[in-house]
BAFI-3210 file (N, C-alpha, C; in Angstrom, 3 decimals, decimal comma, padded with zeros to 6 digits):
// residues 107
n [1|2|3|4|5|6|7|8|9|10|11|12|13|14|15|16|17|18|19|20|21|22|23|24|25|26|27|28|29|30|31|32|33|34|35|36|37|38|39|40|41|42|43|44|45|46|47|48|49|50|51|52|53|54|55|56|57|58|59|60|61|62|63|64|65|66|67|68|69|70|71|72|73|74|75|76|77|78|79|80|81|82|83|84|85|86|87|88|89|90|91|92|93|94|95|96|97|98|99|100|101|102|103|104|105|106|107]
n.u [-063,028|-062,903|-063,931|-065,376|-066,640|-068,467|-068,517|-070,615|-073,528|-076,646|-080,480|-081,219|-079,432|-075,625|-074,045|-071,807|-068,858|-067,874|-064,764|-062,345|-060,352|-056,895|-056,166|-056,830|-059,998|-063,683|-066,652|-069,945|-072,431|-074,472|-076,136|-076,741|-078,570|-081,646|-083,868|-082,311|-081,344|-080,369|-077,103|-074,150|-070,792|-067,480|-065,027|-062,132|-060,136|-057,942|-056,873|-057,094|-060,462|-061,769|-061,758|-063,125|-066,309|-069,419|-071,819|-071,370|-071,518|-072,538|-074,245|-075,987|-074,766|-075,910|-075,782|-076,320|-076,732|-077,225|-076,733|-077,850|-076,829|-078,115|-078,427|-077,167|-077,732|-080,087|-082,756|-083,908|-083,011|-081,164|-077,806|-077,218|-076,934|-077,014|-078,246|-077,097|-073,747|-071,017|-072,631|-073,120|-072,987|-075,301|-077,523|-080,643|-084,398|-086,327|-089,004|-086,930|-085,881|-083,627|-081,031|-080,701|-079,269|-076,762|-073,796|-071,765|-068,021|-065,505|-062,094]
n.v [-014,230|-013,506|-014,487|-013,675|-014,933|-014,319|-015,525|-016,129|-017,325|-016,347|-016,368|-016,340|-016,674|-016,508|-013,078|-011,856|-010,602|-009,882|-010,255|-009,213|-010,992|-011,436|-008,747|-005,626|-004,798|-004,822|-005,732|-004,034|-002,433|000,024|003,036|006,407|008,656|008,904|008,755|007,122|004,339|001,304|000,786|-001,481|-001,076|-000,783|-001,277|-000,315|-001,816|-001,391|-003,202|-006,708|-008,787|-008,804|-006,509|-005,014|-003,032|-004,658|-003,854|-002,660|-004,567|-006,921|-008,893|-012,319|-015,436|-018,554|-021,253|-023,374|-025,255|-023,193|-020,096|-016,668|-013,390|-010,795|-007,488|-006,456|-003,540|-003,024|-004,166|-006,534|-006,206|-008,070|-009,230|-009,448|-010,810|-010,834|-013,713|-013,286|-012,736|-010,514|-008,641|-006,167|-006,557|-006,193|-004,988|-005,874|-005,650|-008,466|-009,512|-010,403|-009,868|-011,016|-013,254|-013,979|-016,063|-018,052|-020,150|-021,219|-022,574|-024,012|-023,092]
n.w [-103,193|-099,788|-096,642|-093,103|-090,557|-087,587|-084,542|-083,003|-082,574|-084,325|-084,260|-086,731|-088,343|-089,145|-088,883|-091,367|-093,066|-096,321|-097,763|-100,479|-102,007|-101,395|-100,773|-098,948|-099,422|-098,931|-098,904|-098,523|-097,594|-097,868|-097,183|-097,888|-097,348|-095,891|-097,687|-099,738|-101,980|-100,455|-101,234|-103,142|-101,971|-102,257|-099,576|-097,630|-095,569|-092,852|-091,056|-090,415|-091,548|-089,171|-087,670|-088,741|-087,980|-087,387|-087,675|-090,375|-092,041|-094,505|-094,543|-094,487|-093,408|-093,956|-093,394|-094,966|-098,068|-099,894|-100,022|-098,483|-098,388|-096,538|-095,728|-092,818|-091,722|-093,301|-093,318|-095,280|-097,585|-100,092|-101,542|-104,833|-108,083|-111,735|-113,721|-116,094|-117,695|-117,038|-115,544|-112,814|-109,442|-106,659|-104,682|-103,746|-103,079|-102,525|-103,526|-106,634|-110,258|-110,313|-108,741|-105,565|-104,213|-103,462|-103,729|-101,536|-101,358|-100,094|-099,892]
ca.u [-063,711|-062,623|-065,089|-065,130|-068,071|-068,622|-068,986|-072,049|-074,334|-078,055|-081,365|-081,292|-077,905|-074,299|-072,892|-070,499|-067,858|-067,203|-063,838|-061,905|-059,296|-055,640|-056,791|-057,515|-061,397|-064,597|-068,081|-070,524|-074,153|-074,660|-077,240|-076,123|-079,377|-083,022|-084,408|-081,830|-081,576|-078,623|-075,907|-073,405|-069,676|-066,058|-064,620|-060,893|-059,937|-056,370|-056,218|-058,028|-061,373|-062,612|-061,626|-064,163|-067,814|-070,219|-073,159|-071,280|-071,417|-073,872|-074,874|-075,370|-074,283|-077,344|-075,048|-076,696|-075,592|-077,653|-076,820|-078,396|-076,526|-078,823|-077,704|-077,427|-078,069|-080,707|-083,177|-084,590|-081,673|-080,090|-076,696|-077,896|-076,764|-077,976|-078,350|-076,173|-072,661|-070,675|-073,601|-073,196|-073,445|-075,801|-078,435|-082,224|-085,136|-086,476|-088,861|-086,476|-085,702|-082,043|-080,718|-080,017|-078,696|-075,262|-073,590|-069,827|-066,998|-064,065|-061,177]
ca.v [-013,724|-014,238|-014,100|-013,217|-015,143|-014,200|-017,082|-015,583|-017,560|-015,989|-017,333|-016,086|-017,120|-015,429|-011,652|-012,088|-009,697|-010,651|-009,367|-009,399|-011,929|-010,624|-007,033|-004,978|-004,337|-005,911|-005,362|-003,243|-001,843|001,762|004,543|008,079|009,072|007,720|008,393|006,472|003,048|000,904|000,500|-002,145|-000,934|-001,663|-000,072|-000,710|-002,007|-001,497|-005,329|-008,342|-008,608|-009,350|-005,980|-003,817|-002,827|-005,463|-003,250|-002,578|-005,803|-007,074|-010,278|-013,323|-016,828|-019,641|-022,414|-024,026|-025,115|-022,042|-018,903|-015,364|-012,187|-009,865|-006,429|-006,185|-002,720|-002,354|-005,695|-006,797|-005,503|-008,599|-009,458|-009,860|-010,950|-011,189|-014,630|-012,899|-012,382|-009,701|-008,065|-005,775|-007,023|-004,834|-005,175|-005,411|-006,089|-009,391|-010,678|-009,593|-010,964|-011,443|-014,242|-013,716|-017,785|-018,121|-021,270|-020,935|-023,065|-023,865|-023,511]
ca.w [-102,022|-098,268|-095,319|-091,697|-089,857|-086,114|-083,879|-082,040|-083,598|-084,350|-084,493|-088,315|-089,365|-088,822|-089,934|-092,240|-093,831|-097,569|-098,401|-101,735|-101,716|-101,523|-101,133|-098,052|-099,314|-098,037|-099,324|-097,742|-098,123|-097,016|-097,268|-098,493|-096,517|-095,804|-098,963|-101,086|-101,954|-100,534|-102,052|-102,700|-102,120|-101,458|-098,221|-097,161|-093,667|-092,662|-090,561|-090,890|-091,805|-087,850|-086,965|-089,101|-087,285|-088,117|-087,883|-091,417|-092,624|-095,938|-094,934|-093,061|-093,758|-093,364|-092,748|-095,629|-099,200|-100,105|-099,032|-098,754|-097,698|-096,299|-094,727|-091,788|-091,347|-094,057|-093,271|-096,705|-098,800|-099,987|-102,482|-105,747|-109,308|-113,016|-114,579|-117,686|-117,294|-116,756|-115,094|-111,786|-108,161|-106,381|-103,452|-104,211|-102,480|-103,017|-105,024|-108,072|-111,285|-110,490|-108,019|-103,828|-103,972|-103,762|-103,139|-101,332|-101,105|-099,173|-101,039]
c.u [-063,186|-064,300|-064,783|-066,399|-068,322|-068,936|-069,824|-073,148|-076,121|-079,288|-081,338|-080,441|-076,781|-074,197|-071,560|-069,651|-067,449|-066,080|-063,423|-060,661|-057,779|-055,665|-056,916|-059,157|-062,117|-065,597|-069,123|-071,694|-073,872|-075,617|-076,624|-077,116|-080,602|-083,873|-083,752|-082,290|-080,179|-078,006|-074,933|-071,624|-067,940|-065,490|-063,247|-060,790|-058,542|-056,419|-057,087|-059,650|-062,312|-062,610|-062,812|-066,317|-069,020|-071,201|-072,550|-071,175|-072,656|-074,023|-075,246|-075,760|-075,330|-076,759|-075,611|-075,614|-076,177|-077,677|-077,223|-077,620|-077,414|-078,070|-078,309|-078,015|-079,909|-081,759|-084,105|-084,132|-080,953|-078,921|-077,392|-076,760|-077,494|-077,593|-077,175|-074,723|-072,498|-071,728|-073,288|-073,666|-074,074|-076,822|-079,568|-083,516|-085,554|-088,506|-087,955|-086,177|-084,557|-081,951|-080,212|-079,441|-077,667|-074,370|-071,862|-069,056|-066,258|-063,145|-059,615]
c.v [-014,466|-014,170|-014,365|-013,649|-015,128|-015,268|-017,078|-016,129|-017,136|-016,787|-017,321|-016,093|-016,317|-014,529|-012,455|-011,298|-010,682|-009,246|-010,247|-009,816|-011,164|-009,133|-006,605|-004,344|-005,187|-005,004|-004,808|-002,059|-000,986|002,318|006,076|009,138|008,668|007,896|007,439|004,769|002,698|000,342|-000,137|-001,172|-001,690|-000,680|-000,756|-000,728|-002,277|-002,780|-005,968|-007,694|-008,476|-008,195|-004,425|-003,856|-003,961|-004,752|-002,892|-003,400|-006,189|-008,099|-011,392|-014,866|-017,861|-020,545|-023,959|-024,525|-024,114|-021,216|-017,561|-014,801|-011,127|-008,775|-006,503|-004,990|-002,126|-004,016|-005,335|-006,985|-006,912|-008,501|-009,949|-010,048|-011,402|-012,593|-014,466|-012,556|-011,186|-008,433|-007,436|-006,795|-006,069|-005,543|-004,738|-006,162|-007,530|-008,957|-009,987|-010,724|-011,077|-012,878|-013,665|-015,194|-017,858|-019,451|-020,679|-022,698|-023,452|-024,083|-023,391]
c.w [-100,800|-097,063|-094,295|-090,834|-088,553|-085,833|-083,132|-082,798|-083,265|-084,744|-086,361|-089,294|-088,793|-089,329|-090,117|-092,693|-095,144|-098,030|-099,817|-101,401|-101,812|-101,522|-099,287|-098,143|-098,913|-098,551|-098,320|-098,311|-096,952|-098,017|-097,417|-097,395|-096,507|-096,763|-099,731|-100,865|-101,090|-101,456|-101,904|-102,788|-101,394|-100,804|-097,771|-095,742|-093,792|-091,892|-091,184|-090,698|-090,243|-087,211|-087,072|-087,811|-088,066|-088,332|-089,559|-092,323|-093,419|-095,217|-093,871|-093,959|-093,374|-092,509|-093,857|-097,151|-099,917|-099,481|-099,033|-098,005|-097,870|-095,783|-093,743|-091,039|-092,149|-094,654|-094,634|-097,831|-098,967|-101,600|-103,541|-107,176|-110,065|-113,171|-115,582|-116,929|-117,201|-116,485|-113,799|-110,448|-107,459|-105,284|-104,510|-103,101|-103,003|-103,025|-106,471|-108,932|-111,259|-109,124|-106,922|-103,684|-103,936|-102,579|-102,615|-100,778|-101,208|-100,286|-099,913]
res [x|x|x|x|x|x|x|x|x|x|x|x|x|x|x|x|x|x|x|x|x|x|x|x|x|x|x|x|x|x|x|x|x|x|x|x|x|x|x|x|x|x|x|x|x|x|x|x|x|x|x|x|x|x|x|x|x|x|x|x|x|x|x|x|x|x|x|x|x|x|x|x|x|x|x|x|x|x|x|x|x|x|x|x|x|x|x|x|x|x|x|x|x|x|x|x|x|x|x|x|x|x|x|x|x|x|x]
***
């Protein structure tokens, strides 16, 4: 994973862009329409990660050694994984029985 963290910093943490390392994709929660749920996907950006719309951006960075990506567009919705391996990455509301914690770093 790469990331793209605006330097505008918010009272509630930074937008972030999480892209996929060596790749032109980048992760991204969208709505199909206002009934659905959101959904996590991968969306291709022809340049660098700084150049896509943040309003399309999953997440935001605490600045902690724990971190939550929330959407940005879709407040509540955050990045989620199972406990069990090879388990899906997917957005859920919180309280769930999977994990929003995710520690990062620098490599």
């Amino acid at each position: 994973m790469s990331a793209y963290m605006t330097t505008a910093p918010q009272s509630d943490g930074h937008p972030v862009c999480l892209g996929i390392s060596n790749s032109n994709l980048y992760l991204a929660c969208t709505r199909s329409d206002d009934d659905s749920l959101p959904k996590l996907l991968l969306k291709e950006v022809s340049g660098a990660l700084d150049t896509i719309n943040l309003g399309d951006s999953n997440g935001k960075e605490t600045g902690t050694a724990n971190n939550t990506f929330e959407s940005v567009k879709h407040r509540g919705w955050f990045i989620s994984t199972a406990f069990d391996d090879s388990e899906r990455v997917e957005m859920d509301e919180t309280p769930t029985d999977r994990t929003i914690n995710f520690t990062l770093e620098n490599q």
